[in-house]
Structure formats: structure tokens, C-alpha cells
C-alpha positions in Angstrom: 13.7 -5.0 22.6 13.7 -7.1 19.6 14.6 -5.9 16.5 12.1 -6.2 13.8 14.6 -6.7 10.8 15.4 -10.0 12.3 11.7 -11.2 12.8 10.8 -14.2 10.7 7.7 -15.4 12.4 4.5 -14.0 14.1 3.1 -17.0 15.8 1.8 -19.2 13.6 2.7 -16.9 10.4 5.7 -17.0 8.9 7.4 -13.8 7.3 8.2 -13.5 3.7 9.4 -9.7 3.1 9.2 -6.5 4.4 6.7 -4.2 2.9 7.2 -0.7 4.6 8.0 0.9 8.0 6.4 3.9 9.5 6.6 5.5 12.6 4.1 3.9 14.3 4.2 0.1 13.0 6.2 -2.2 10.7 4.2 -3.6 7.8 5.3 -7.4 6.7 4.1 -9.8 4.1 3.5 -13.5 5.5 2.2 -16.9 5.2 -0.6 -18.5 7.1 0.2 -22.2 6.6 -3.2 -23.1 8.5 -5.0 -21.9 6.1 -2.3 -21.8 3.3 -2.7 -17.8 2.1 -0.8 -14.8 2.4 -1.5 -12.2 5.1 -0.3 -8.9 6.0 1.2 -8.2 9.4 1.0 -4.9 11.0 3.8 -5.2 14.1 3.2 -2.4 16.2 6.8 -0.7 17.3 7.9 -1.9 20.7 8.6 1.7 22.3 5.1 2.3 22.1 4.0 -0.6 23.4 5.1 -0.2 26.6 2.8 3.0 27.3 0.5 2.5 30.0 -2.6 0.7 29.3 -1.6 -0.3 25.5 -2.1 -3.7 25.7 -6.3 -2.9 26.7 -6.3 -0.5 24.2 -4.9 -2.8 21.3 -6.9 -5.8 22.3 -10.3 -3.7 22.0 -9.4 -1.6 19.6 -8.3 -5.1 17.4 -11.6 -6.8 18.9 -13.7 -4.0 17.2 -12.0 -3.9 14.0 -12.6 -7.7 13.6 -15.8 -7.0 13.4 -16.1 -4.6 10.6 -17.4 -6.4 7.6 -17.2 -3.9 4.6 -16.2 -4.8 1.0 -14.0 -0.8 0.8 -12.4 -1.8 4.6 -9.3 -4.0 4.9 -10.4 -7.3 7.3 -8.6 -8.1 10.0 -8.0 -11.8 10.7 -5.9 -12.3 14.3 -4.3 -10.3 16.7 -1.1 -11.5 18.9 2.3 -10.7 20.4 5.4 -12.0 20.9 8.0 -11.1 23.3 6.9 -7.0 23.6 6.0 -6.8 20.4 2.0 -6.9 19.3 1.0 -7.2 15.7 -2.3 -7.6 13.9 -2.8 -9.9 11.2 -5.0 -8.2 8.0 -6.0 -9.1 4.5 -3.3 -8.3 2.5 -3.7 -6.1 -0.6 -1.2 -5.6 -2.7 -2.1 -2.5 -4.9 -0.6 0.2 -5.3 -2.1 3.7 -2.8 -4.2 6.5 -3.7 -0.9 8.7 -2.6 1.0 6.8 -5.4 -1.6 7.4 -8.1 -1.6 11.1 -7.6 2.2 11.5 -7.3 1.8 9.1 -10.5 -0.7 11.7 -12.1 0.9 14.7 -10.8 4.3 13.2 -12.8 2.2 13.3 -15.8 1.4 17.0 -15.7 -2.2 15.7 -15.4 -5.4 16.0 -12.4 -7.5 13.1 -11.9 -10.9 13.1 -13.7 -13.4 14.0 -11.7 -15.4 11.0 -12.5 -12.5 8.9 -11.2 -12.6 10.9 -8.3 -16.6 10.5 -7.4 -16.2 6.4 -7.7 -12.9 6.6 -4.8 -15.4 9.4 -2.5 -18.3 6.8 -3.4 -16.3 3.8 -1.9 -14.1 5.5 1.0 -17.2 7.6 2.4 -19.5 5.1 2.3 -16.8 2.3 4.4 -16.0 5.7 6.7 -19.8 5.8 7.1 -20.1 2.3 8.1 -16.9 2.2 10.5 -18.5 5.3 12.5 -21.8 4.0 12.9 -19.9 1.4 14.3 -18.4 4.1 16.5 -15.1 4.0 15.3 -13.3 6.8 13.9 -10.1 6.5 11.9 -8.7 9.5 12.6 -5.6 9.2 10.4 -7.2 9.6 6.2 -4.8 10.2 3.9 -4.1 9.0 0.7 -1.7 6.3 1.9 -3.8 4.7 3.9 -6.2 3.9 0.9 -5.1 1.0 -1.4 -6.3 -0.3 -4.4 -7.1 -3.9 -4.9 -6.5 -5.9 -8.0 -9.9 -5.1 -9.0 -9.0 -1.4 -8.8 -11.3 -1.1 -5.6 -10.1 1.3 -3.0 -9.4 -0.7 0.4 -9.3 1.6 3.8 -6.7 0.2 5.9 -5.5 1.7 9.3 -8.6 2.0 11.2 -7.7 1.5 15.3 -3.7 2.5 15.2 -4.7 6.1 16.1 -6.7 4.8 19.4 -4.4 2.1 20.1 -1.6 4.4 20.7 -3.8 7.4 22.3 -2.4 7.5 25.6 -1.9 9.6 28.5 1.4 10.3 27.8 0.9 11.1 24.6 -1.0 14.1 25.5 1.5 14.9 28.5 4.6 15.2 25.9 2.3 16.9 23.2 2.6 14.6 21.0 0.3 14.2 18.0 -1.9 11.7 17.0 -2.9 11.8 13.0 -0.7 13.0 9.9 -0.6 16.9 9.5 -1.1 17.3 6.6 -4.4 15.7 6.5 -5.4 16.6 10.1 -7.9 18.3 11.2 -8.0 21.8 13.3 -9.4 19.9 16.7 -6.9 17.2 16.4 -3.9 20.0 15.8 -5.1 21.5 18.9 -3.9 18.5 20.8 -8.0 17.0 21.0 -9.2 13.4 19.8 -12.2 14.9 18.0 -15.1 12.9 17.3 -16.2 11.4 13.4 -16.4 14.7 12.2 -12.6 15.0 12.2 -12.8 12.3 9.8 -14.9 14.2 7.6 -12.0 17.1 7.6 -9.9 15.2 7.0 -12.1 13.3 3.8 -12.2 17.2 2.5 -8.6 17.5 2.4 -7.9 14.3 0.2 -10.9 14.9 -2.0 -8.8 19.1 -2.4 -5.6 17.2 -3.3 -7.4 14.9 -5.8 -9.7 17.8 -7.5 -6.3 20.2 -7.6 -3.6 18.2 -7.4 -2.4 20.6 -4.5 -2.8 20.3 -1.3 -5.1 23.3 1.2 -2.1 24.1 3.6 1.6 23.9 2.7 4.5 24.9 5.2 7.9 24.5 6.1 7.2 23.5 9.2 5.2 21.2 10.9 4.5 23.9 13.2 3.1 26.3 10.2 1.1 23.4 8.9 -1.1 22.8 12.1 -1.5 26.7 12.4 -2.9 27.0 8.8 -5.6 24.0 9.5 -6.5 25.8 12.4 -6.6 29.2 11.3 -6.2 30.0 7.9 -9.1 29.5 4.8 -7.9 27.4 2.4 -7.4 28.2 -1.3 -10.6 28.2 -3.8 -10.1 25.2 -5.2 -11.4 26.7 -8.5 -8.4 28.9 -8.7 -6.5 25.9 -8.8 -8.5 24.1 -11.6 -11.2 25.9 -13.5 -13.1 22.3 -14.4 -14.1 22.1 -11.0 -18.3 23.3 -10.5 -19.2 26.0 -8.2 -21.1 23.7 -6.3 -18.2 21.1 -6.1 -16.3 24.1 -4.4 -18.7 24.9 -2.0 -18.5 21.1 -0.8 -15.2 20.9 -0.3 -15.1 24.1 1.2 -17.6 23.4 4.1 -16.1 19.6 4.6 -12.8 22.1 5.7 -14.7 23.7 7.4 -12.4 24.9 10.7 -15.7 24.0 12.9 -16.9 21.0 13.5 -20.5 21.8 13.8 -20.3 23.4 10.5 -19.3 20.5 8.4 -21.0 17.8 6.6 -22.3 15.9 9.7 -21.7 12.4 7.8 -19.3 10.9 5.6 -22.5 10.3 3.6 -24.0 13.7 3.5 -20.4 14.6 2.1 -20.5 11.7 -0.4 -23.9 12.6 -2.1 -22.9 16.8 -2.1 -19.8 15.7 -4.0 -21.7 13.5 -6.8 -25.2 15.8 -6.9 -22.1 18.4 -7.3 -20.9 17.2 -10.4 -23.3 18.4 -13.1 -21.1 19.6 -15.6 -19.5 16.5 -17.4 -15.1 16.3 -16.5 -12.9 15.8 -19.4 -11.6 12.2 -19.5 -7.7 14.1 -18.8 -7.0 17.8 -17.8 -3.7 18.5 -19.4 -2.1 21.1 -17.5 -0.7 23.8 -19.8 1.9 25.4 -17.2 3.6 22.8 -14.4 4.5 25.6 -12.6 0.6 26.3 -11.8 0.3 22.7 -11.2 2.9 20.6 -9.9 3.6 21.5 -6.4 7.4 23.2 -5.7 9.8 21.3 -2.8 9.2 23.1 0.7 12.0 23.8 2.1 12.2 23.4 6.1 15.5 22.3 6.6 19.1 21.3 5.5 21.8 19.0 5.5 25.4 21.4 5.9 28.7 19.9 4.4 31.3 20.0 7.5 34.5 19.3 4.9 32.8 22.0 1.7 30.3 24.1 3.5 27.8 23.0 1.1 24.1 23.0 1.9 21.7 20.4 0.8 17.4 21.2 0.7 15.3 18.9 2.6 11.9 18.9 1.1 9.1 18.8 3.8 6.3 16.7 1.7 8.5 14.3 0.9 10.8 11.5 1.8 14.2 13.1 1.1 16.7 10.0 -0.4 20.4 11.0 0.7 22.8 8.7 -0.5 24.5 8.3 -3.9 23.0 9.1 -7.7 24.5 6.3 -9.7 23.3 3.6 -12.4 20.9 5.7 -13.9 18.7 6.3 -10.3 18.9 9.7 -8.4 18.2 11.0 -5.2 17.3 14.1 -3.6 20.6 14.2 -1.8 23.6 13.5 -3.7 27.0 13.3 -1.9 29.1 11.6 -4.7 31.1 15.1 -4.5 31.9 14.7 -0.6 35.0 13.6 0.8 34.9 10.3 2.2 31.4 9.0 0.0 32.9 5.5 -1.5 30.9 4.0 1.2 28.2 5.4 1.2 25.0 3.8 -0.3 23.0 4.6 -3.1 20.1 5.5 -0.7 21.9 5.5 2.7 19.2 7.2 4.7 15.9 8.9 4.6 14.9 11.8 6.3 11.3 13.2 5.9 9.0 15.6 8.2 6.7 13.4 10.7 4.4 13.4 13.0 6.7 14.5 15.7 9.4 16.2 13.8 12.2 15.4 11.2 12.9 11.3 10.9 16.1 9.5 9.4 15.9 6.4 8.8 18.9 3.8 7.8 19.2 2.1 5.5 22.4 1.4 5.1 24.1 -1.9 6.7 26.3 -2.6 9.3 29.7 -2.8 7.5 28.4 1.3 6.4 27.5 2.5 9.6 25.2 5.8 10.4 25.8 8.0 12.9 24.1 10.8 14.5 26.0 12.4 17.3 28.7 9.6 17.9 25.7 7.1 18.4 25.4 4.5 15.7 22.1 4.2 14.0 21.2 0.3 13.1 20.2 -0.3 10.0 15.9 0.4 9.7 15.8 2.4 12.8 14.1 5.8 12.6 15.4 8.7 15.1 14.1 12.4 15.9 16.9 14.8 14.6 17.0 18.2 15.9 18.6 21.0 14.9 22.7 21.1 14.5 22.7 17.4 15.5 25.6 15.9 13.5 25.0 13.0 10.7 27.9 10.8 9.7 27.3 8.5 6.6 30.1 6.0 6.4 33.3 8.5 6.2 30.8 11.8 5.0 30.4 14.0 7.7 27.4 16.6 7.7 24.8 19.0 9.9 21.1 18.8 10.1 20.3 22.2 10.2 16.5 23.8 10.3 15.8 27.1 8.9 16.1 29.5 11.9 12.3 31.2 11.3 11.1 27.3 12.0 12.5 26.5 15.1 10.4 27.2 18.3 10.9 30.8 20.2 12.2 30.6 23.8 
């Protein structure tokens, strides 16, 4: 298979940088000299593109979304592949996400006003709206996937990946399609769902933006889908008192666990939030005690020191840095103390909780290899770790352990 870090042209459009990889797709920055402007390319990853009937799937799914013509949705412009790789070529928008203004806000001890917060909900529900009365459903919102343009309008990007890659043998593995955090029950239980999941999962972004917390928190992925499916979330007026009663009760029934009893429409859920907001929001919500506000690491997992037995936390809701803390810039995981850590890299790897477990992902280079088990890891390639699996960065030797009450019963 081809390996994306080398890639330097899509067809016609030539690559200028890499702007971010995820588990499902590799996002570039390009030039279209045809028409002489920057594009985005969205290369899907070439494991899943060998899944039976992919390529029908990504030339509908792409043929739909070319069709969408909505100032809040991201355009596509072309579709293509080379070799076994297929990418999609989109308008590129180079703002910053809605999940980086929160973490931004959050930083700053602050919520976001609830004014702000209408004028996003206005923009993202009404392009949601549009997209399912076009019959498509997203099926993965999240604040990432919502980026603002240099105008400061919110852009929803993604639409289609989530059906592209819905395969039988997605469903034979049990694999999940969506992000769980934002997902909703049906989709946790393994089903598609229809718009409505959308609308869950609309309820848990506008939560996170009106309390700066998200509904269900875990250390496991596992606990996370069992508390969307069966446990009520929070009031979010326990969590901030400037939020209405009636702005409650809305986000309440768009988390609703059935579907029948939501808000039917992206729409309907759009006008209950702004007819909700009666009582004017303070311009900034200063939040007296952090500890009430910002939220505190979950702990799923570890990485175990062979050489000095020492553990290091691996936050769950987060992208966990391990490397080296040096020049002024830290990381979540700092092995300057470990035997054999000249070599290792500022950031060496990442390791976060996805969609189908705990990822690392190099980042290191060739001449300061990873390994996980003996294998070598090259550089920008993301692997499944499972429990005791053994991580060596350059000459630092350590254990990916997950807390014992987290791993599955026999």
C-alpha cells in the first residue's frame, strides 16, 4: 500500500503540507493549478478501502455530497484515486474548530456566551436541516468536525465518511461507526440510526458548549457507550446556573435516549434553543472555582516504566503527547527521567482513546524508531494497542497497561 507521508500529488493537485491524520482519512493542503486555488484533500486510508463494496459506496456517497449547496456546509469539488488510495477534493477552510475554541475557552476558566452559542446552533442546524432533507445524515457531529471560516462562520465538514466506510464487515467485527463521545444510544448499540441520531448527537455539543462539560465521561470506551445508552445525563443547570429552565428542558429532550422522543428536526431543535433564551447571557461567565468547571484527566490506562517501575496516566479525552518536555513546551508524558531517552523526541508518539480502542501514533523518524512488540512502527502510522503490549521509544522501554476494571470480562 502506499504510504501517505510520501504522497505529493492527487491527480491533477499537487500537495503542499499535511494538515492532520485521523483514523479514518488523511487531511492535505494542495494546489489546483487548473484553476490556480488551494484545495483540501481528504485521502481516505487504504486499509479501509479495500472493504467490500467501498469503492460504490465512496463514489455515491461523493456524488451526493457534490450536490449540497449550503453557505454552513463545506463543498466538495472532485473525487478520485490513485493506486488504492481514494481521496476527495473539498473547499479548504483554514479556521480554527469549534473543539479548539472550547478547549480555548475552557483554558480561560470561561463558558461560551450563550448568545455565541445560539448564532453556531443557528448555522450548524440549519446546514444539518438541509443535508437531511437531502437524505443524508452525518452521523459523526462533534465539535471538530465544525470549522470556522475567516469570516467566523461555522463550516460542517465530514458529511459521507460515516456511510462511505459502513460496511458489512464493519458490523461483523463490531466495529463502530461515529465518535463516542458524541454518539448516539442507537449508534452505540451497533445500529446506523436514521437523522435523528444527528439530532443526539446536536444535543451533546450544544451540553458541552452551554457547560463546558461534557453529558457522559468514562474511562473506558466501553463505559462511555453504556452511559449514552442508559444513563440520564447531568442537569445542565447544575453545571451553569445562567442557563434558562427552558434552555434545559431542550437539551434534555435532544438527549433524549429515544429516538421518537427527540426533537424530530434539526430545526425544531434550532428554534427550542433560541425561543429558549429569554433571559439575556452575560457577555463572559467567569468561573469562580476551576475545579467545578474545568473537566479533570480520565484515567483509563497507563504507560509502566520496565527499567523504574514508574507509571504514567493516559488521559481518555485527550491526545496524550509522550515524548520529551524541553524548550519551554511540555507534554503529558515526560520520559526525560528514563534510561535510554537522548533519542527520544520531544513528542515521539501520541496515544489517545478512539473509535476502536487506544491509538499511538508516530511521530518520530526513522533514525528514532518506535516499536511495539519487536515490530517497528513507521513514522505517521496509527496502531490498536492492547493491554501489556510493549512500547519501545528509541532506547526507552515501557508497558501499555489498562486499568484492570476496563478491560472486557471473559
Amino acid at each position: 500500500m502506499n504510504d501517505y507521508s510520501s504522497k505529493r500529488k492527487f491527480g491533477r493537485y499537487q500537495v503542499i503540507e499535511s494538515l492532520g491524520k485521523g483514523s479514518t482519512s488523511t487531511v492535505y493542503k494542495a494546489h489546483d493549478p487548473l484553476l490556480d486555488r488551494d484545495v483540501a484533500i481528504k485521502a481516505i486510508h487504504a486499509q479501509l478501502s479495500i472493504q467490500p463494496g467501498f469503492v460504490e459506496r465512496f463514489e455515491r456517497e461523493a456524488r451526493a455530497l457534490a450536490h449540497l449547496q449550503h453557505p454552513n456546509i463545506v463543498r466538495i469539488y472532485d473525487m478520485g484515486h490513485e493506486a488504492d488510495i481514494y481521496f476527495m477534493v473539498v473547499e479548504l477552510v483554514s479556521g480554527e474548530t469549534l473543539k479548539i475554541r472550547l478547549q480555548s475557552i475552557r483554558k480561560k476558566k470561561r463558558l461560551m456566551p450563550l448568545r455565541e452559542i445560539d448564532l453556531i446552533s443557528t448555522a450548524v442546524c440549519d446546514a444539518v436541516d438541509y443535508a437531511h432533507l437531502a437524505r443524508l445524515v452525518h452521523r459523526d457531529l462533534k465539535p471538530a468536525n465544525v470549522i470556522f471560516n475567516e469570516r467566523n462562520k461555522p463550516m460542517l465538514t465530514d458529511f459521507g465518511i460515516v456511510k462511505m466506510l459502513d460496511s458489512p464487515s464493519h458490523t461483523a467485527i463490531g466495529s463502530l461507526l461515529g465518535t463516542p463521545l458524541y454518539m448516539s444510544p442507537e449508534q452505540c448499540k451497533g445500529q446506523s440510526g436514521d437523522q435523528r441520531c444527528d439530532i443526539y448527537s446536536l444535543g451533546v455539543m450544544l451540553y458541552e458548549m452551554c457547560t463546558g462539560k461534557l453529558p457522559f465521561r468514562s474511562r473506558s470506551m466501553a463505559g462511555i457507550l453504556k452511559a449514552h445508552i442508559s444513563k440520564p445525563p447531568p442537569p445542565p443547570r447544575q453545571l451553569n446556573s445562567h442557563i434558562p429552565l427552558a434552555l434545559e428542558t431542550a437539551l434534555l429532550k435532544a438527549l433524549a435516549k429515544y429516538p421518537d422522543d427527540r426533537y424530530q428536526t434539526a430545526s425544531e431543535l434550532s428554534e427550542a434553543f433560541s425561543t429558549a433564551l429569554i433571559q439575556p447571557a452575560e457577555e463572559t461567565m467567569p468561573i469562580s472555582n476551576m475545579e467545578t468547571m474545568v473537566p479533570k484527566p480520565v484515567i483509563g490506562a497507563y504507560l509502566r516504566s520496565i527499567s523504574r517501575g514508574a507509571r504514567y496516566s493516559l488521559d481518555a479525552l485527550i491526545d496524550n503527547r509522550i515524548g520529551r518536555s524541553q524548550h519551554g513546551k511540555s507534554v503529558e508524558v515526560d520520559l526525560n527521567d528514563e534510561p535510554g531517552s537522548d533519542y527520544v523526541h520531544s513528542v515521539h508518539v501520541l496515544i489517545r482513546l478512539g473509535v476502536s480502542g487506544w491509538e499511538l501514533e508516530t511521530l518520530s523518524t526513522n533514525r528514532n524508531p518506535t516499536f511495539v512488540n519487536d515490530r517497528e512502527v513507521t513514522p505517521g502510522t496509527i496502531i490498536i494497542l492492547s493491554d501489556k503490549d510493549r512500547v519501545a521509544l528509541s532506547g526507552t522501554e515501557l508497558v501499555f497497561e489498562v486499568d484492570s476494571d476496563q478491560l472486557p470480562s471473559k
